[in-house]
C-alpha positions in Angstrom: -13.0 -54.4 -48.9 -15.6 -55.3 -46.4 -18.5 -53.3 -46.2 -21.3 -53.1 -43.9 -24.9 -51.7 -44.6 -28.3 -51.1 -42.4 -30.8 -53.1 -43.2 -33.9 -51.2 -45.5 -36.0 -51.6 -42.4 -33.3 -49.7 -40.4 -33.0 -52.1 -37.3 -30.4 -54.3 -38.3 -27.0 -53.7 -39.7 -26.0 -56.6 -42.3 -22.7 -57.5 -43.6 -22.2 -56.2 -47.4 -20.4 -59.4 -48.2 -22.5 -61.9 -46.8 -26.0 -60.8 -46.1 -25.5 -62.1 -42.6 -26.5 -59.7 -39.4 -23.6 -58.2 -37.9 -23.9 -60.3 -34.9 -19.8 -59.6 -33.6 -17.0 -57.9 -32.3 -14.0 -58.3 -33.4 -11.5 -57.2 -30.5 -8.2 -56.9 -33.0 -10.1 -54.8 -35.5 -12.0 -53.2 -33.6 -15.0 -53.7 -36.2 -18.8 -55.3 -36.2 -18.7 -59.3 -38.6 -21.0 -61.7 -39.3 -20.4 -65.1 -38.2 -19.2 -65.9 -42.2 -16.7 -63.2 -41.3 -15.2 -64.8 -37.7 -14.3 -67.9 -40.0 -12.8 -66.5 -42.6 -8.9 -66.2 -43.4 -8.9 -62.6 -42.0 -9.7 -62.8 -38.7 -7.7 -66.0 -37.5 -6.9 -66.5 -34.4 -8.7 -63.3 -33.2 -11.3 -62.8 -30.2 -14.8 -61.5 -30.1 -17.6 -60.8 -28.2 -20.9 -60.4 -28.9 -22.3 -56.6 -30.2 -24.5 -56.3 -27.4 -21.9 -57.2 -24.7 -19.5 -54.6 -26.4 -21.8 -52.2 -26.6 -22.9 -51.8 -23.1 -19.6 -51.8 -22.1 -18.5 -49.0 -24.2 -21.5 -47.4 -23.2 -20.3 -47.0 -20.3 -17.6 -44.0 -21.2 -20.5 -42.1 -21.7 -20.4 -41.4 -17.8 -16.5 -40.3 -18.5 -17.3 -38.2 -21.3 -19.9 -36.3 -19.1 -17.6 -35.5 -16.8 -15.0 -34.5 -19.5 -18.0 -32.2 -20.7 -18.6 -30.6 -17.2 -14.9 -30.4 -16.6 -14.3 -28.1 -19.7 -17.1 -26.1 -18.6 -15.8 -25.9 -15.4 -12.6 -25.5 -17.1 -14.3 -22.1 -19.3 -15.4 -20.8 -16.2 -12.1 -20.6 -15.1 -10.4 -19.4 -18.0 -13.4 -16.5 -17.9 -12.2 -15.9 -14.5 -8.7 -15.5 -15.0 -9.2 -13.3 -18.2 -11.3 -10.8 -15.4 -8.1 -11.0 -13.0 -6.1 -9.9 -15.8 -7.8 -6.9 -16.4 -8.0 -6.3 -12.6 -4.4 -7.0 -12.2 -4.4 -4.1 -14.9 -6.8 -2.1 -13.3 -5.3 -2.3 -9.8 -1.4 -0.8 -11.3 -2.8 1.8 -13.4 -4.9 2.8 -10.2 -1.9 2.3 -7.7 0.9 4.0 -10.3 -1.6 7.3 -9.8 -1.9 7.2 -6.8 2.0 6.6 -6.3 2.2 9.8 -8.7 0.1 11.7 -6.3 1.8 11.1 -3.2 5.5 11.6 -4.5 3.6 15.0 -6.1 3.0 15.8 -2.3 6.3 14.9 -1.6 7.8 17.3 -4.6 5.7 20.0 -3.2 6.7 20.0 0.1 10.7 19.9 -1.0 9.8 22.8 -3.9 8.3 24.6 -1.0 11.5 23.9 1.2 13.5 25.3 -1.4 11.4 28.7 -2.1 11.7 29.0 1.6 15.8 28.7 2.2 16.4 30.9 -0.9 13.7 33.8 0.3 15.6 33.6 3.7 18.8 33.5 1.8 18.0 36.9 -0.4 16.2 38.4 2.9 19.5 37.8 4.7 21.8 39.6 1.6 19.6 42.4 1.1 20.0 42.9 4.8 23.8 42.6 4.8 24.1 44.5 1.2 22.0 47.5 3.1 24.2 47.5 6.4 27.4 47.5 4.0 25.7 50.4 1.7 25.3 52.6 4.8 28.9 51.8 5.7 30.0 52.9 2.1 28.1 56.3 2.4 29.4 56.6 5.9 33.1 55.9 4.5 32.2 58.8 1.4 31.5 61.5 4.5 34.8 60.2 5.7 36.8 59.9 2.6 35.0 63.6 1.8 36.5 64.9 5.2 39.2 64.1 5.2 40.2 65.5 1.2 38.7 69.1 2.5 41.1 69.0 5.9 44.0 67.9 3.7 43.2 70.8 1.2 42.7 73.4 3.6 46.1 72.5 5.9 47.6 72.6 2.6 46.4 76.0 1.9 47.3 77.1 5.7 50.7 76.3 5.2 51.2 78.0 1.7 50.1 81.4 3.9 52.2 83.9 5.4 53.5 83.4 9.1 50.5 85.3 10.5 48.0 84.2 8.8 49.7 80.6 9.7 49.6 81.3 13.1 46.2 82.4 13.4 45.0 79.4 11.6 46.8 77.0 13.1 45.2 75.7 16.0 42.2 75.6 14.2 43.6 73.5 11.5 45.5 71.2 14.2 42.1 70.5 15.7 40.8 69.4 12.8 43.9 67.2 12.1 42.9 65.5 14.7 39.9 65.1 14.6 40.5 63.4 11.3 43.2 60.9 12.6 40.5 58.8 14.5 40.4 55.1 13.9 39.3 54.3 10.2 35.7 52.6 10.1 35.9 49.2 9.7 34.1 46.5 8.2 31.6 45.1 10.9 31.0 41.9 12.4 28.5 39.3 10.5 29.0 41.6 7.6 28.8 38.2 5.1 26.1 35.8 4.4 25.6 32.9 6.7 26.4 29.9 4.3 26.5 26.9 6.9 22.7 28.6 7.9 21.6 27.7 4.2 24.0 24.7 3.3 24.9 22.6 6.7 23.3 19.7 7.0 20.3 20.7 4.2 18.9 17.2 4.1 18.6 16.4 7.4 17.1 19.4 8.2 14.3 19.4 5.8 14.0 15.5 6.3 13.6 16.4 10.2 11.3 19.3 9.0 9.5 16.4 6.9 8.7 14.4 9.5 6.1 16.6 11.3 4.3 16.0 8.4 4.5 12.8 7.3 2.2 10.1 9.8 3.4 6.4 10.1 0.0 4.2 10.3 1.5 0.8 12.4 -1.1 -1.8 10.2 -1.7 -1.1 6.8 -4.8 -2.8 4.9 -4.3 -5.5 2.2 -7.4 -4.8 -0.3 -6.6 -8.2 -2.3 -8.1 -10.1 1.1 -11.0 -7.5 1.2 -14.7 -9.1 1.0 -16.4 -7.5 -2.1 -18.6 -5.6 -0.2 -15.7 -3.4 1.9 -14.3 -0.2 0.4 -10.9 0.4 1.4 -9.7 4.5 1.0 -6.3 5.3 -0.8 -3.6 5.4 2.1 -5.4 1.6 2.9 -5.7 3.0 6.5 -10.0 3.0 7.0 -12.4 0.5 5.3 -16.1 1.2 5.0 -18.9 -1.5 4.2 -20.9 -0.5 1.0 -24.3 -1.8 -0.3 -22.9 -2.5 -4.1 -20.7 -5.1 -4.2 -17.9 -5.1 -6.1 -16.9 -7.2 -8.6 -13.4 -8.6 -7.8 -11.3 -11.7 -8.7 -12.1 -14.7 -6.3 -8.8 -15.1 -5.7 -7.9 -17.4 -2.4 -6.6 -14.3 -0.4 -9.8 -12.8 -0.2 -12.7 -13.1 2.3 -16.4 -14.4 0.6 -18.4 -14.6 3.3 -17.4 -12.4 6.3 -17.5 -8.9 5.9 -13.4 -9.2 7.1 -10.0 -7.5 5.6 -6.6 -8.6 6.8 -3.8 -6.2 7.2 -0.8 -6.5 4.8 2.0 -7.6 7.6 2.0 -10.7 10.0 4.0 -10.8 12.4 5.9 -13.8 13.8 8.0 -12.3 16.6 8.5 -9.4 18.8 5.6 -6.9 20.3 3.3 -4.7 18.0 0.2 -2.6 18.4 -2.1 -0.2 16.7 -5.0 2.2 17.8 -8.9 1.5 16.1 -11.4 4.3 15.7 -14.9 2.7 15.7 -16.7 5.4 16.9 -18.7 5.4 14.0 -19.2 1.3 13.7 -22.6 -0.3 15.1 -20.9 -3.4 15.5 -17.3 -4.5 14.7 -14.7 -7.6 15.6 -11.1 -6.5 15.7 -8.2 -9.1 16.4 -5.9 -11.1 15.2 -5.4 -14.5 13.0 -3.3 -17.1 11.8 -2.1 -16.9 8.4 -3.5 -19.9 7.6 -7.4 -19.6 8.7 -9.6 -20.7 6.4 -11.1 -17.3 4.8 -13.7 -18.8 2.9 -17.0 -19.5 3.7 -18.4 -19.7 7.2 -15.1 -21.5 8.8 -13.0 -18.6 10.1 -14.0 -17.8 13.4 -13.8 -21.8 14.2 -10.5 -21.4 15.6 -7.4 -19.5 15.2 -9.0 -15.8 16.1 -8.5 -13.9 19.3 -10.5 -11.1 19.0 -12.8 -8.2 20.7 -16.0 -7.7 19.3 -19.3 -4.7 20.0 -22.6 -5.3 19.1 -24.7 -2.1 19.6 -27.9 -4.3 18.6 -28.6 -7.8 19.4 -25.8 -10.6 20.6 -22.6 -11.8 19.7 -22.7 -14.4 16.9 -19.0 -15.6 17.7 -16.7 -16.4 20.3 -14.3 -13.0 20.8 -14.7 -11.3 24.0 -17.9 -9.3 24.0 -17.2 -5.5 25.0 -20.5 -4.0 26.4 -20.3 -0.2 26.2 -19.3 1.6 22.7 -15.7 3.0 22.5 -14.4 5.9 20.6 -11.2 3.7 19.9 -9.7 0.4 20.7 -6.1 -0.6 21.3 -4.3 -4.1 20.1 -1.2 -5.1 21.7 0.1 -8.0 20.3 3.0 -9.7 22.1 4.2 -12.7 19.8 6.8 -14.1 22.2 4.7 -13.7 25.3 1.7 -15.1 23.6 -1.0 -12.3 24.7 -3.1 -10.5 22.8 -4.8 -7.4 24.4 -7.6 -4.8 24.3 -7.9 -1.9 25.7 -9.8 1.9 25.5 -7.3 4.1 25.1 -9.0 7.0 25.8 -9.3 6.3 29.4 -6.8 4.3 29.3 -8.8 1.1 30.4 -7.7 -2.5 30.1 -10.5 -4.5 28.2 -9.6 -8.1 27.9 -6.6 -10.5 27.2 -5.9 -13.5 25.3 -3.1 -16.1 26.4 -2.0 -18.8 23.8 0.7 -20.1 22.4 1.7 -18.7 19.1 3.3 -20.5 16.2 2.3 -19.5 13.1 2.4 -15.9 11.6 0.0 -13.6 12.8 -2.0 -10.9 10.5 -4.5 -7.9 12.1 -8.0 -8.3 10.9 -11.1 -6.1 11.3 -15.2 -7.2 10.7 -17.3 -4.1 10.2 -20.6 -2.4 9.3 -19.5 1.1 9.5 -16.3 2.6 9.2 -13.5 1.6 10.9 -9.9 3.4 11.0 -6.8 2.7 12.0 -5.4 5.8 13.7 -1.5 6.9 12.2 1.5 8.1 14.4 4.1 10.8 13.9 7.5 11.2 15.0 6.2 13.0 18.0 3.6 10.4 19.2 3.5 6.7 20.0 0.7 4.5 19.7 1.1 2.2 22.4 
């Protein structure tokens, strides 16, 4: 077997068979020789190049195997990442399922309380009706009592002698009489109202629900949320806190701008929703494509039609500038027209709007250093 050994100095490496430096390459074997060894029996016929030539040219993997080396760091990184979204992915349904508990709590509540109320009004109405029908019973007694004491006397009347009859007689008729008046009956309404209790029992307390339960027309999607926005339960307001969280980096969300999307686009038809901003310094409120780049310092390049208050300093983008702070602003959004408008609700004042032509699905998004909320409806109110 051949066998190849460094020199005692350490500089050289010399064949073990033939004392010779190991001078080449052979391309077949993929092994160092000595020029003895590129004439012998074994290698016939096979090509080589010198050590040095080899060398430098395998050398120059070493630029690939960086890159493999940064790529599975790179590739760690990632892995590291995707282990946090895990636990956020757990974090986020153990956090929704209670507050999912919570509502359909109020929800059982309200219905528990719906039910204590029909069956008090139920047992208020038969103790009413079992009292009217208790008087009527005593009143029938007096009767029934009456009527046993004129039978006994007019029995006793006629048992007397003819005098005595006659004498008594037309007192007796009178009483007669008196007694053959109409029998008391049972009165009117004397049962419980059943239909009043049963008729139509969920859609009445459903109606009844509905002056309690608010529709809010643009609901907040927290997984595009910048880090440093707070959105409350419902996902109706969004506040801008100092701390910022530590969230997955996942391509939904916002790293730069301090912007949320809502959770619907819209593709068609007309849609709008009220603002409060009354307590933001500055905010941007709009809409944007679905596709606008979200991060770093691209998105308000184009794609965005928005409205924007600055109490301090100047507009840093391109949405229409409003000048005086406003309790609330309004959004219409008309897909098929291709407008988008803003106005103040409160007075009723049209603000600015946008023409374009829309064909990509739209989502609401909001910028903001203070708190910002979108105002709900209910089934007596409209929003726009």
């Amino acid at each position: 077997m051949e066998r190849n050994e460094v020199s005692s100095s350490g500089s050289e490496e010399i064949c073990g068979l033939h004392s010779e430096k190991l001078k080449l390459f052979c391309l077949e074997d993929k092994q160092p020789v000595c020029l003895v060894c590129r004439d012998s029996q074994k290698h016939v016929n096979h090509s080589f190049r010198p050590i040095s030539e080899v060398v430098s040219l395998y050398k120059e993997f070493s630029t690939a195997l960086k890159s493999l080396q940064e790529k599975l760091k790179h590739n760690e990184n990632i892995k590291r990442e995707f282990e946090k979204t895990v636990q956020h992915i757990k974090s986020q349904a153990k956090r929704t399922e209670h507050q999912i508990k919570q509502q359909f709590e109020k929800l059982h509540q309200f219905l528990r309380d719906e039910e204590e109320a029909t069956i008090t009004a139920l047992r208020e109405e038969e103790e009413q009706k079992k009292q009217m029908m208790k008087e009527k019973l005593e009143e029938m007694n007096r009767h029934i009592s009456a009527l046993s004491h004129t039978i006994k006397d007019t029995e006793e009347m006629m048992k007397a002698g003819d005098v005595c009859f006659l004498k008594e007689f037309p007192v007796s008729m009178e009483r007669v009489q008196i007694s053959s008046q109409p029998d008391p009956q049972t009165p009117s309404g004397a049962l419980i109202h059943v239909p009043r209790y049963l008729g139509n029992l969920p859609f009445r307390v459903w109606k009844k629900m509905q002056d309690i339960v608010q529709n809010t027309p643009v609901i907040l999607d927290p997984n595009t949320a910048h880090p440093h926005l707070v959105l409350s339960d419902d996902l109706t307001s969004v506040r801008w806190s100092r701390k910022k969280q530590r969230l997955p980096d996942n391509p939904e969300r916002f790293d730069e701008y301090f912007s949320v999307l809502g959770s619907e686009g819209f593709n068609s038809g007309t849609h709008c929703w009220d603002v409060e901003v009354k307590e933001s310094s500055w905010w941007i409120l709009g809409v944007t494509t679905a596709s606008n780049q979200r991060k770093g310092w691209g998105f308000f390049n184009t794609c965005v039609w928005s409205a924007e208050y600055y109490q301090y300093g100047c507009s840093k983008y391109f949405g229409f500038r409003v000048e005086q702070q406003l309790d609330r602003v309004r959004v219409n959004l008309d897909y098929d027209r291709g407008t988008v408008s803003f106005s103040d609700p409160v007075t009723n004042t049209h603000l600015h709007t946008f023409t374009s032509t829309f064909t990509h699905t739209l989502f609401p998004f909001f910028e903001n250093s203070s708190p910002l909320r979108i105002l709900a409806i209910n089934s007596h109110t409209t929003a726009c």
